[in-house]
N, CA, C and O atoms as CSV, one atom per row, in Angstrom:
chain,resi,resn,atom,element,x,y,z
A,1,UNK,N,N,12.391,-2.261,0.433
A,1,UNK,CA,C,11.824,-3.015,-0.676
A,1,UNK,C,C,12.502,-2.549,-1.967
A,1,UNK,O,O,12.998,-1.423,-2.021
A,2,UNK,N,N,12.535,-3.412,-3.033
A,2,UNK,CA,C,13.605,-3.249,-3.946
A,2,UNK,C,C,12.275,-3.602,-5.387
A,2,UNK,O,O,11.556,-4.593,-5.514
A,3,UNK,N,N,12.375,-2.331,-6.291
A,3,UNK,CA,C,10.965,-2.637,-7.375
A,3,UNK,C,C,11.921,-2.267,-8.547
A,3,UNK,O,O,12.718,-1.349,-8.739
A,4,UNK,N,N,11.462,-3.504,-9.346
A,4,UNK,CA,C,12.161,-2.963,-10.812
A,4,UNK,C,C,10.375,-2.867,-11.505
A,4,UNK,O,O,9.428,-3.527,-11.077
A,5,UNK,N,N,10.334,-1.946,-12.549
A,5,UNK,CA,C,9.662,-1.346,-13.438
A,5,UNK,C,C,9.866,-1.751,-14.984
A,5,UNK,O,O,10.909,-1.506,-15.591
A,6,UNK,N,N,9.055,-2.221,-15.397
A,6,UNK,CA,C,8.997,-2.805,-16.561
A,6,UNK,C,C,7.459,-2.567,-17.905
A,6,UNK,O,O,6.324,-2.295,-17.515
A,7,UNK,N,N,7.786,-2.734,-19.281
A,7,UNK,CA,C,7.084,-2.431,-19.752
A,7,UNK,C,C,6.190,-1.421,-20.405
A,7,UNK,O,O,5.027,-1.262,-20.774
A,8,UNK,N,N,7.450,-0.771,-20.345
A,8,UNK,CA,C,7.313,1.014,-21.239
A,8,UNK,C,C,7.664,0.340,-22.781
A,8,UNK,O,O,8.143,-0.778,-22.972
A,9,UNK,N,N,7.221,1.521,-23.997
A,9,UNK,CA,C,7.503,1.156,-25.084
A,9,UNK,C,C,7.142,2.480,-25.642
A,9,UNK,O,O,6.894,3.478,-24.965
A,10,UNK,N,N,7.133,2.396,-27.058
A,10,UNK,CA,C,6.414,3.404,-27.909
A,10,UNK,C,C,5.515,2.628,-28.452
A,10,UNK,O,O,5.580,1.460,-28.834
A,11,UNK,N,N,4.415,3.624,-28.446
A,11,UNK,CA,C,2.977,3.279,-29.038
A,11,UNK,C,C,2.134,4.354,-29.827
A,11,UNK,O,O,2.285,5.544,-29.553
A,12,UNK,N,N,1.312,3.978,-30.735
A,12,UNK,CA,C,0.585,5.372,-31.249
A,12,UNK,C,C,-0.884,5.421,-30.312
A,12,UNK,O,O,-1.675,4.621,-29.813
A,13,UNK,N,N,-0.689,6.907,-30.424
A,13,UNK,CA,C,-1.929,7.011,-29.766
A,13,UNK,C,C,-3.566,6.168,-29.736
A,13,UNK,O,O,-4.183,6.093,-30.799
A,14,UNK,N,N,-3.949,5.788,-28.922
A,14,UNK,CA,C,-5.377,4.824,-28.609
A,14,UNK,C,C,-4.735,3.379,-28.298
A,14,UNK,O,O,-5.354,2.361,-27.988
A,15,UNK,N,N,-3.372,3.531,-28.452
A,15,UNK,CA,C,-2.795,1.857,-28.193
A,15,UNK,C,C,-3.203,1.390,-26.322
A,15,UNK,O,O,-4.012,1.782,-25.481
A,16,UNK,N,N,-2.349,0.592,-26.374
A,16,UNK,CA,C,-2.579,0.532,-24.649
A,16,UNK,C,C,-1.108,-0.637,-24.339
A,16,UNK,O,O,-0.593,-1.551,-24.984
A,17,UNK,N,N,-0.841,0.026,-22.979
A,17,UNK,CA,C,0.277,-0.918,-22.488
A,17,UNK,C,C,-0.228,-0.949,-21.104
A,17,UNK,O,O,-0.873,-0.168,-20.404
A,18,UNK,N,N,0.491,-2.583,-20.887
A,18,UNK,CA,C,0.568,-2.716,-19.217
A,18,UNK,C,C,1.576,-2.790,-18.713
A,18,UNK,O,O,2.133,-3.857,-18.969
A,19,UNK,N,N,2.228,-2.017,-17.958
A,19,UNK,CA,C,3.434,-1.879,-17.003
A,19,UNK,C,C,3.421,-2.720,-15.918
A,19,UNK,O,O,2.360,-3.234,-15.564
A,20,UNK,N,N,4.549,-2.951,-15.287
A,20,UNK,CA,C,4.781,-4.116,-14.189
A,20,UNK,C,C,5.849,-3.174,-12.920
A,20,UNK,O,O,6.724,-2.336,-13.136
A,21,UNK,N,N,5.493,-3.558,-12.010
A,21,UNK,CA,C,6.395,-3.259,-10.883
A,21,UNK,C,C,6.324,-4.559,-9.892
A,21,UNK,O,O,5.364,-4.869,-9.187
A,22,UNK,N,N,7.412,-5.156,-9.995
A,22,UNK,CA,C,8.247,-6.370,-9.174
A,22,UNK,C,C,8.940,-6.444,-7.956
A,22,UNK,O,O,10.155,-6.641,-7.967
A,23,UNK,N,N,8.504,-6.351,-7.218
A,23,UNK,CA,C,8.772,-6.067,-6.066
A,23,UNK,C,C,9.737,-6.946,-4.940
A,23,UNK,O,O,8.860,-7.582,-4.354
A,24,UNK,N,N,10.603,-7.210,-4.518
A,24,UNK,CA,C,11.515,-8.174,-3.420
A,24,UNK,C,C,11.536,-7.040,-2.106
A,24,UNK,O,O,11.593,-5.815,-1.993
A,25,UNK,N,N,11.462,-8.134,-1.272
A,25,UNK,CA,C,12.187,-7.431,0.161
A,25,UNK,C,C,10.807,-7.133,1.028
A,25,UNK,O,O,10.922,-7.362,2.232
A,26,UNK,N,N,9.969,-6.820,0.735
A,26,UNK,CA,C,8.726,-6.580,1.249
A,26,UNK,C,C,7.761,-6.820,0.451
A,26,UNK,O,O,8.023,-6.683,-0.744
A,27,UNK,N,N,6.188,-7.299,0.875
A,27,UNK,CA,C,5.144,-7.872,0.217
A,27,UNK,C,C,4.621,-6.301,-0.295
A,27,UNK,O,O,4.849,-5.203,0.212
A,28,UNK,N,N,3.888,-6.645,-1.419
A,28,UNK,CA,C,3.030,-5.393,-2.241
A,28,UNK,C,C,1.950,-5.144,-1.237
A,28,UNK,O,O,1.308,-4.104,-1.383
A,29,UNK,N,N,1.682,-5.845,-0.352
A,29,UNK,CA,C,0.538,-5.635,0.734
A,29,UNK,C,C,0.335,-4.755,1.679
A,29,UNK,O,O,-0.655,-4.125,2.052
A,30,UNK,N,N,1.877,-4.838,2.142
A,30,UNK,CA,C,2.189,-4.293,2.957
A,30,UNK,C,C,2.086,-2.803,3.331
A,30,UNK,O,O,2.417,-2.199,4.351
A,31,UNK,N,N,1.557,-2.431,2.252
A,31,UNK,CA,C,1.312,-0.491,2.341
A,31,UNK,C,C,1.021,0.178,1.108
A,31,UNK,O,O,0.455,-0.559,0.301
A,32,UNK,N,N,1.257,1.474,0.670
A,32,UNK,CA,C,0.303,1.768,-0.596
A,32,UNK,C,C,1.571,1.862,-1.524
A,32,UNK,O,O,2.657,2.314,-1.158
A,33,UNK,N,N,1.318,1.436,-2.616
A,33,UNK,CA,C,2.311,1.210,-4.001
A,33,UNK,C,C,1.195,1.963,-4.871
A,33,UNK,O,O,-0.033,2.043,-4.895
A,34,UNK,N,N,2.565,2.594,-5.743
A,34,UNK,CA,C,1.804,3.543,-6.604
A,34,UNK,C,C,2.558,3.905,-7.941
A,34,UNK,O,O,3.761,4.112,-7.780
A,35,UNK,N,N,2.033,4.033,-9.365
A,35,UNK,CA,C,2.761,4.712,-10.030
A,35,UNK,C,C,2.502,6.056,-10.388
A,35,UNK,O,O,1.416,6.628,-10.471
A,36,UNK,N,N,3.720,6.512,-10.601
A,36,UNK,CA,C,4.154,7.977,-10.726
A,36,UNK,C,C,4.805,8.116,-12.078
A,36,UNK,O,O,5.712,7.393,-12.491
A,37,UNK,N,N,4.109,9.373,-12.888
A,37,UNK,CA,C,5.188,9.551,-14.161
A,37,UNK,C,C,5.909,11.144,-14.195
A,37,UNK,O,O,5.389,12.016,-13.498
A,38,UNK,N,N,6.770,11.375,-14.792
A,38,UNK,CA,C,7.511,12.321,-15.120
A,38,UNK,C,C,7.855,12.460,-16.444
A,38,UNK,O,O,8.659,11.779,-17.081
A,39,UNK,N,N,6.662,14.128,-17.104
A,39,UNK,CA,C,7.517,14.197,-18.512
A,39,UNK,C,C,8.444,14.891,-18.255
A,39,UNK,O,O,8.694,15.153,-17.079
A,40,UNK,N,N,9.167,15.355,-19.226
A,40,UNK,CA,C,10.112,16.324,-19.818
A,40,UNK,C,C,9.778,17.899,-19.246
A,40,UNK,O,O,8.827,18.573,-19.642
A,41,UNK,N,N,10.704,18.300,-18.296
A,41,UNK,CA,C,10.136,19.068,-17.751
A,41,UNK,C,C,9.341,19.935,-16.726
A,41,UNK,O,O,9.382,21.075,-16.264
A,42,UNK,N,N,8.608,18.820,-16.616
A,42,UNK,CA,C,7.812,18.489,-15.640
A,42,UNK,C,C,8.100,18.252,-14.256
A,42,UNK,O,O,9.245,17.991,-13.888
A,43,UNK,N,N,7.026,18.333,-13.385
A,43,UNK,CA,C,7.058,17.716,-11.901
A,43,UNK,C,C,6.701,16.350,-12.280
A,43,UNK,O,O,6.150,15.971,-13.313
A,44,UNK,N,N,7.112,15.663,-11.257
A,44,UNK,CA,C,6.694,13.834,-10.943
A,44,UNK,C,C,4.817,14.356,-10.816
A,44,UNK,O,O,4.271,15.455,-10.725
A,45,UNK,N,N,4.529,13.562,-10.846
A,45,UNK,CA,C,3.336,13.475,-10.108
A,45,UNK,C,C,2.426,11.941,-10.478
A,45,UNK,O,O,2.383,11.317,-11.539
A,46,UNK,N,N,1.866,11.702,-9.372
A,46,UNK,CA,C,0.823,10.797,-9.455
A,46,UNK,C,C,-0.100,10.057,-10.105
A,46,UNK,O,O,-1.232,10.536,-10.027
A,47,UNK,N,N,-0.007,9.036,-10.730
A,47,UNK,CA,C,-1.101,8.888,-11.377
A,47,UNK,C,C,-2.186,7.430,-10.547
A,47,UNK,O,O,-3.398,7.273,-10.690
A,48,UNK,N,N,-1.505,6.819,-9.959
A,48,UNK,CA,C,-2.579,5.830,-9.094
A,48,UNK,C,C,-1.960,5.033,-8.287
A,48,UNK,O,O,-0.914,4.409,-8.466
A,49,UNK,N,N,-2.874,5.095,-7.095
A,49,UNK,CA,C,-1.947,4.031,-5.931
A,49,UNK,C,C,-2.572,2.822,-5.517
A,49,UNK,O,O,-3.724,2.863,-5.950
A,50,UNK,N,N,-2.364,1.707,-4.855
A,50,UNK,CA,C,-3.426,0.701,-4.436
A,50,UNK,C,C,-2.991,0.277,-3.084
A,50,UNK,O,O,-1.979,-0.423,-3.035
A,51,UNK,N,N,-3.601,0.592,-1.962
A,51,UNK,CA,C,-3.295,0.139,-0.624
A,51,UNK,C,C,-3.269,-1.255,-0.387
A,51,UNK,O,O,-3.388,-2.227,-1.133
A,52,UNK,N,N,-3.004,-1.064,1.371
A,52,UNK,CA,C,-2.834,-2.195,1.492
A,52,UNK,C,C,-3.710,-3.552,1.309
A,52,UNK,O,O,-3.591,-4.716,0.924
A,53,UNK,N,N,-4.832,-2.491,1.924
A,53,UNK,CA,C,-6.552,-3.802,1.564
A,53,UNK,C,C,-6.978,-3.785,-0.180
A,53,UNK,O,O,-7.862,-4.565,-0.534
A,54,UNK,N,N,-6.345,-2.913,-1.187
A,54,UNK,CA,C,-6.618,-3.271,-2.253
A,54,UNK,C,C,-7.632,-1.981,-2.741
A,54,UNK,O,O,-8.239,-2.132,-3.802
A,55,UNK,N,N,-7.811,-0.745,-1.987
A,55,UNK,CA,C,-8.379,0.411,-2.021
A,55,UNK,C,C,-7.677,1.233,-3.481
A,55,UNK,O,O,-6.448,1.299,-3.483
A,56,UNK,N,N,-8.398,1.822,-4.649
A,56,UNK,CA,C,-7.248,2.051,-5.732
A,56,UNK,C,C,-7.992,3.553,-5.426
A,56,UNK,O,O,-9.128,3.883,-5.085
A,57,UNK,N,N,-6.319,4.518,-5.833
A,57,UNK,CA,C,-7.272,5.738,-6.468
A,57,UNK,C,C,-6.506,6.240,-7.897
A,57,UNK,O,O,-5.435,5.724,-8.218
A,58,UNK,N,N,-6.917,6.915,-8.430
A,58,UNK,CA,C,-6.509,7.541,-9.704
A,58,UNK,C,C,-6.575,9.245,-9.876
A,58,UNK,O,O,-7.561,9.893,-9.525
A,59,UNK,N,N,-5.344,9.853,-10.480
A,59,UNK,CA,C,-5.096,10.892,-10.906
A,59,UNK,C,C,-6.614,11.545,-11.573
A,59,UNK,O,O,-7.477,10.920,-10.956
A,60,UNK,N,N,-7.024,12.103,-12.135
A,60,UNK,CA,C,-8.394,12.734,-12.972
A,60,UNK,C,C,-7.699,12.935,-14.174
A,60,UNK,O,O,-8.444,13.237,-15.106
A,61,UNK,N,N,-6.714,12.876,-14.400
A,61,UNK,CA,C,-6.120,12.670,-16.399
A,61,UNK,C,C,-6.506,11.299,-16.431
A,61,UNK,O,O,-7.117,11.084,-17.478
A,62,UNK,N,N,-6.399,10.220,-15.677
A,62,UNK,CA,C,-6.414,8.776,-16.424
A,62,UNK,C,C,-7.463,8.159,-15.439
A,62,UNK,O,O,-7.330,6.936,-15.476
A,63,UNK,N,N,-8.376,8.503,-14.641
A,63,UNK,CA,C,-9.363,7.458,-14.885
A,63,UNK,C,C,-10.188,7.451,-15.987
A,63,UNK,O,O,-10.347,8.355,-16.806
A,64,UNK,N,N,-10.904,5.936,-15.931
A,64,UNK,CA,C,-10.956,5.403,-16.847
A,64,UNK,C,C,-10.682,4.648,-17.721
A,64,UNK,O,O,-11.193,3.681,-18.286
A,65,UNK,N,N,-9.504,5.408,-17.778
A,65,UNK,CA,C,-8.355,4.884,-19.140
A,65,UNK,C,C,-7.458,3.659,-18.783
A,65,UNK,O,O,-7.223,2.668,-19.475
A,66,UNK,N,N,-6.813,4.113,-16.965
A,66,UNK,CA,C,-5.721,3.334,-16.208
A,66,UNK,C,C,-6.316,2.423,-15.335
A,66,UNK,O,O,-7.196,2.771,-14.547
A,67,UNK,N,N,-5.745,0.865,-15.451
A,67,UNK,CA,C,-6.000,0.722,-14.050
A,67,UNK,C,C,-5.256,-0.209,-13.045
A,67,UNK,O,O,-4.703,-1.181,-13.557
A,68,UNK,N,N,-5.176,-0.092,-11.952
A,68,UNK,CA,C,-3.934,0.038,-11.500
A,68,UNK,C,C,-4.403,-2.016,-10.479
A,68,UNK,O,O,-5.550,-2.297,-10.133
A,69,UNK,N,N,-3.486,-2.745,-10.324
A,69,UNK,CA,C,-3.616,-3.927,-9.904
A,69,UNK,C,C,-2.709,-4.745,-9.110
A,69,UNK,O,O,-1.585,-4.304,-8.873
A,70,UNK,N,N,-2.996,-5.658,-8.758
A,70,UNK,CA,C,-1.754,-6.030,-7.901
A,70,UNK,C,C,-2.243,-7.775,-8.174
A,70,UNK,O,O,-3.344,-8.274,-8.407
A,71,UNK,N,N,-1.045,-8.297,-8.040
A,71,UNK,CA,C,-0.653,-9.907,-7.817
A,71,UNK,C,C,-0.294,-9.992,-6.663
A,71,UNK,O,O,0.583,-9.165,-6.413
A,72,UNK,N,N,-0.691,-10.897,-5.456
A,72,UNK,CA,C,0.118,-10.716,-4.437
A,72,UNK,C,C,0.874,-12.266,-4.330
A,72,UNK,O,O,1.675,-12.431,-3.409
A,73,UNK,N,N,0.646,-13.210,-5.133
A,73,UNK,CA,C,1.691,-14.058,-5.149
A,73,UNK,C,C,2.719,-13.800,-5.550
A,73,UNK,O,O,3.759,-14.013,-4.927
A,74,UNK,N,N,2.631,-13.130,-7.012
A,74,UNK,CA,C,3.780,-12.705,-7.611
A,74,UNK,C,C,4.156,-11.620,-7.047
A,74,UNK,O,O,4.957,-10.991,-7.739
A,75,UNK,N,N,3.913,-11.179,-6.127
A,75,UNK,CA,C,4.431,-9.310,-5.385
A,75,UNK,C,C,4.604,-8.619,-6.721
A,75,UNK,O,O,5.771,-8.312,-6.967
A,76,UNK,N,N,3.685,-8.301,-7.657
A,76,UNK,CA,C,4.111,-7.657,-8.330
A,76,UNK,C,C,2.301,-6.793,-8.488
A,76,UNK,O,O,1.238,-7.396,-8.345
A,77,UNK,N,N,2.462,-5.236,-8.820
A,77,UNK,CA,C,1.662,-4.356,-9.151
A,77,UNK,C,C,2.112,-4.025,-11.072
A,77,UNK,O,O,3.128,-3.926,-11.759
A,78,UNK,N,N,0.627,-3.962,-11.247
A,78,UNK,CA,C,0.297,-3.467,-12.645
A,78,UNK,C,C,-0.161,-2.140,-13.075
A,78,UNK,O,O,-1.068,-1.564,-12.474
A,79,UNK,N,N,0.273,-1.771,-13.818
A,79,UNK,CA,C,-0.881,-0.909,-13.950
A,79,UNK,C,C,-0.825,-0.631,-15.746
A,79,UNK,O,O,0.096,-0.296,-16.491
A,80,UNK,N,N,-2.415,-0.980,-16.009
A,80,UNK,CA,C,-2.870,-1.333,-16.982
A,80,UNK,C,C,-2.775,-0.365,-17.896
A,80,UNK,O,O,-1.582,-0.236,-17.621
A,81,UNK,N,N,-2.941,0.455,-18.753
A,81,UNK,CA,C,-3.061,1.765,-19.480
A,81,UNK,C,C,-4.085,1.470,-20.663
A,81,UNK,O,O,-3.670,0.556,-21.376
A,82,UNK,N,N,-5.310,1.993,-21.068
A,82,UNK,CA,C,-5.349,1.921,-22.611
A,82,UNK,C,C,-5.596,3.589,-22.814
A,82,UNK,O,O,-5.588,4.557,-22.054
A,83,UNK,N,N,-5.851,3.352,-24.468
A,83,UNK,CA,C,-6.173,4.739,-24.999
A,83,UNK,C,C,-5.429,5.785,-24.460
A,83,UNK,O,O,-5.805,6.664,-23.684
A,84,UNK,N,N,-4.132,5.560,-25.044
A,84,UNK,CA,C,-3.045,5.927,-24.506
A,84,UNK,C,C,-3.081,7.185,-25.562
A,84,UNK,O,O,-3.650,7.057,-26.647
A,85,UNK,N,N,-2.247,8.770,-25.061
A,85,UNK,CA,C,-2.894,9.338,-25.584
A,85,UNK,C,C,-1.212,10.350,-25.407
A,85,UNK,O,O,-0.593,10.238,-24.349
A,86,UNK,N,N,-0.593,11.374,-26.672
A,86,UNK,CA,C,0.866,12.169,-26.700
A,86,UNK,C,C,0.546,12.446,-25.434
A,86,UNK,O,O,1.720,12.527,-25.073
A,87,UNK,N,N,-0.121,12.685,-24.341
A,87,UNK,CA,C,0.072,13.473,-23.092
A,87,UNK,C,C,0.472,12.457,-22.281
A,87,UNK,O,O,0.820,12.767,-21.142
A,88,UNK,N,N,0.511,11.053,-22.681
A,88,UNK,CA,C,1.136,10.119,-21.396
A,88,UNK,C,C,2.419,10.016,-21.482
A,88,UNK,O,O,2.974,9.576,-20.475
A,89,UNK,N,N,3.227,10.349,-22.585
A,89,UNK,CA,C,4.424,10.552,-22.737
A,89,UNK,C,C,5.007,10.860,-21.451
A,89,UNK,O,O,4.873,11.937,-20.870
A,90,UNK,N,N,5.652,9.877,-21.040
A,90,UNK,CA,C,6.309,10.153,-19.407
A,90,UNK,C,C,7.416,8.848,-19.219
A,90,UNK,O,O,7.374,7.831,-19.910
A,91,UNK,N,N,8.347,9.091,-18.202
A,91,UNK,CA,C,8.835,7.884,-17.306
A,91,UNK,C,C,7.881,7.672,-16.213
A,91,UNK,O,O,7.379,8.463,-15.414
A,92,UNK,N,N,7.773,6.569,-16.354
A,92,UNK,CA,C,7.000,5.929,-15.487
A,92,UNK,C,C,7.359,5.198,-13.884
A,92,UNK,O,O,7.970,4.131,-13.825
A,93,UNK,N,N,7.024,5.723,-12.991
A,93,UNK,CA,C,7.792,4.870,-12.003
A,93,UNK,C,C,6.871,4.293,-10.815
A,93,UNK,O,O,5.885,4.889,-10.382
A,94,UNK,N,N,7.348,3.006,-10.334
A,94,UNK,CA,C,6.230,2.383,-9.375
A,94,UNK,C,C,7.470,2.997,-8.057
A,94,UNK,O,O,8.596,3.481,-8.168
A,95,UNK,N,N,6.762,2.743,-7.083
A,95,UNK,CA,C,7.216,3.221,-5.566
A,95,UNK,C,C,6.430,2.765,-4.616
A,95,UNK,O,O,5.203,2.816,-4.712
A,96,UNK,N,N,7.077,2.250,-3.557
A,96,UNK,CA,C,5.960,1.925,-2.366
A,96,UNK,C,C,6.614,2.442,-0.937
A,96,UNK,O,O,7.806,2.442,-0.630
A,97,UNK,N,N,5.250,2.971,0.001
A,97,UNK,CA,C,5.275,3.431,1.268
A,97,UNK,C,C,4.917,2.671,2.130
A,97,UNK,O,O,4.053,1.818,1.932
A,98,UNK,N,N,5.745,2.909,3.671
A,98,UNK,CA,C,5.268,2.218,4.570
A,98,UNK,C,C,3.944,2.413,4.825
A,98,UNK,O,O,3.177,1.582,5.312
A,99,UNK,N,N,3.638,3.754,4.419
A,99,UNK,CA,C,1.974,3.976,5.190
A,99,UNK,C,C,0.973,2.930,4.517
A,99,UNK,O,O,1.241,2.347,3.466
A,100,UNK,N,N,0.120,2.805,5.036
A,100,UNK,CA,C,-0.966,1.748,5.061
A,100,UNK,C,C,-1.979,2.145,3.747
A,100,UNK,O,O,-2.183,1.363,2.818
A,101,UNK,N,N,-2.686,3.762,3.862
A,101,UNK,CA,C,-3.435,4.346,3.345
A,101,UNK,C,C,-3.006,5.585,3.155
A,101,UNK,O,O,-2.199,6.100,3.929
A,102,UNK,N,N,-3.453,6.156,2.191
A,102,UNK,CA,C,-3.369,7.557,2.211
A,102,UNK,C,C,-2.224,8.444,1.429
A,102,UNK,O,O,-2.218,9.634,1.112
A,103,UNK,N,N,-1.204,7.336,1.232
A,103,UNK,CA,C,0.320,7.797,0.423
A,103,UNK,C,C,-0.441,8.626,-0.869
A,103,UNK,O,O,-1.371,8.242,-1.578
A,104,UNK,N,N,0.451,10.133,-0.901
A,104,UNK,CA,C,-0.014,10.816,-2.238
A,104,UNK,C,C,0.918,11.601,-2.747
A,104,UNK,O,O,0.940,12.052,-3.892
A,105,UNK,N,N,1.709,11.770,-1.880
A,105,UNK,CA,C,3.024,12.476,-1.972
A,105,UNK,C,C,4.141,11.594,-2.210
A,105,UNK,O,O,4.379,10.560,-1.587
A,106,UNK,N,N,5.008,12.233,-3.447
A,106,UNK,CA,C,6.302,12.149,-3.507
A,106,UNK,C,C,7.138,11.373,-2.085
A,106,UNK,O,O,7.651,10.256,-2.017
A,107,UNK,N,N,7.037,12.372,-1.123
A,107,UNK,CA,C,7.776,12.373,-0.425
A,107,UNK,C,C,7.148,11.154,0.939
A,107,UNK,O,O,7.710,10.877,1.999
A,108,UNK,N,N,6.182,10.775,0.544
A,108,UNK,CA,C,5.586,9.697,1.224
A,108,UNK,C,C,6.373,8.063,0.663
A,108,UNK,O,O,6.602,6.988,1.216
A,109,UNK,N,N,6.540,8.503,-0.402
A,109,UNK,CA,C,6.910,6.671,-1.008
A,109,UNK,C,C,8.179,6.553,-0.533
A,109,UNK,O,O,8.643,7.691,-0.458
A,110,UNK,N,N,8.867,5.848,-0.221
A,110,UNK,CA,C,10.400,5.556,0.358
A,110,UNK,C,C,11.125,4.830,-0.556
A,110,UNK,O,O,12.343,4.926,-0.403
A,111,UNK,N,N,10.840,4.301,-1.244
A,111,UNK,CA,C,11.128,3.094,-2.298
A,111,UNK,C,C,10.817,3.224,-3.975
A,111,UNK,O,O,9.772,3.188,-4.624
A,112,UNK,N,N,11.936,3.355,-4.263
A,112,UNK,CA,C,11.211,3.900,-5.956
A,112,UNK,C,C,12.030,3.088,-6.826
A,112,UNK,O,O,13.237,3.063,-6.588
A,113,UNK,N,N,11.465,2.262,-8.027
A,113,UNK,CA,C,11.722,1.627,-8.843
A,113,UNK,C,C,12.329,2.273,-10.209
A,113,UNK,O,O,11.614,3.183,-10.629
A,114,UNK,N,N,13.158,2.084,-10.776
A,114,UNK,CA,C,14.308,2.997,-12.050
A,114,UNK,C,C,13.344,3.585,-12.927
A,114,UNK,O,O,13.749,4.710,-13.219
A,115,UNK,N,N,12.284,3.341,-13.462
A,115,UNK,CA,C,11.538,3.709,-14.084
A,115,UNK,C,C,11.469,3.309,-15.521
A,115,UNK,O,O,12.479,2.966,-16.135
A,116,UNK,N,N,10.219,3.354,-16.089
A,116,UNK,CA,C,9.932,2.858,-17.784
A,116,UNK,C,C,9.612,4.004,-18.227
A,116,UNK,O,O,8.817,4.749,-17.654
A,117,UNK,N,N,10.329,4.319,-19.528
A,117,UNK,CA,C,10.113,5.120,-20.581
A,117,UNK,C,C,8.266,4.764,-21.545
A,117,UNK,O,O,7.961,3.655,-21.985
A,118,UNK,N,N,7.642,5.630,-21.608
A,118,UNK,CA,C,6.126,5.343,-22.314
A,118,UNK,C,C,6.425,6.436,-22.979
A,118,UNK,O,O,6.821,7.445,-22.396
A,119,UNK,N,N,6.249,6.356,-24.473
A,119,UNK,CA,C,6.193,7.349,-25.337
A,119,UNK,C,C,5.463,7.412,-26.526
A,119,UNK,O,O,5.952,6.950,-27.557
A,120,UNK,N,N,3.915,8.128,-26.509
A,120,UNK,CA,C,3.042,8.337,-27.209
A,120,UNK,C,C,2.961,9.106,-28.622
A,120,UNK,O,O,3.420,10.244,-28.714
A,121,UNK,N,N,2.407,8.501,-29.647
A,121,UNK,CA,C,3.151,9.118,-30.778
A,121,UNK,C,C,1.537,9.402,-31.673
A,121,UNK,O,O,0.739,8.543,-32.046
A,122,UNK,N,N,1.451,10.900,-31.825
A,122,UNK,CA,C,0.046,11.396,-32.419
A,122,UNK,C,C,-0.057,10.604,-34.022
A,122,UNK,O,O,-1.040,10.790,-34.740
């Protein structure tokens, strides 16, 4: 499956953006899609995935705040952001796994989209 990532920007803090991941080659249905950010520095890590039946989970920095969606005509996953806050400052990246349920790991997603720049400004 082939995902481009869209919809990073700069914003001041409490703003809100929605990101896009576009998906060809395989349906968004088909298994758990998720985005992942990376600051500066940092490890990748997780912030929310949505299986195949539409099951979401979220990181504990952004529920609440994030939320994560899917189109399945358009094969494309969202994920919503508000009250965006200097700590979301990250690249952002969508990715999807064959597994059905349960994807949480890095090393679970097979498929990773170039990623969007989000950069939060106090």
């Amino acid at each position: 499956v082939q995902l481009q990532a869209s919809g990073g920007g700069l914003v001041q803090a409490g703003s809100s953006l929605r990101l896009s991941c576009a998906a060809s080659g395989r349906t968004v249905s088909s298994g758990v899609v998720g985005w992942f950010r990376q600051a500066p520095g940092k490890e990748r890590e997780l912030v929310a995935t949505v299986s195949w039946v539409g099951d979401r989970t979220y990181a504990d920095s952004v529920k609440g705040r994030f939320t994560i969606s899917r189109d399945i005509p358009k094969n494309t996953v969202y994920l919503q952001m508000y009250n965006l806050q200097p700590e979301d400052t990250a690249v952002y990246y969508c990715a999807a796994s064959r597994l059905r349920v349960g994807a949480t790991s890095v090393a679970e997603f097979g498929s990773w989209g170039q990623g969007t720049l989000v950069t939060v400004s106090s």
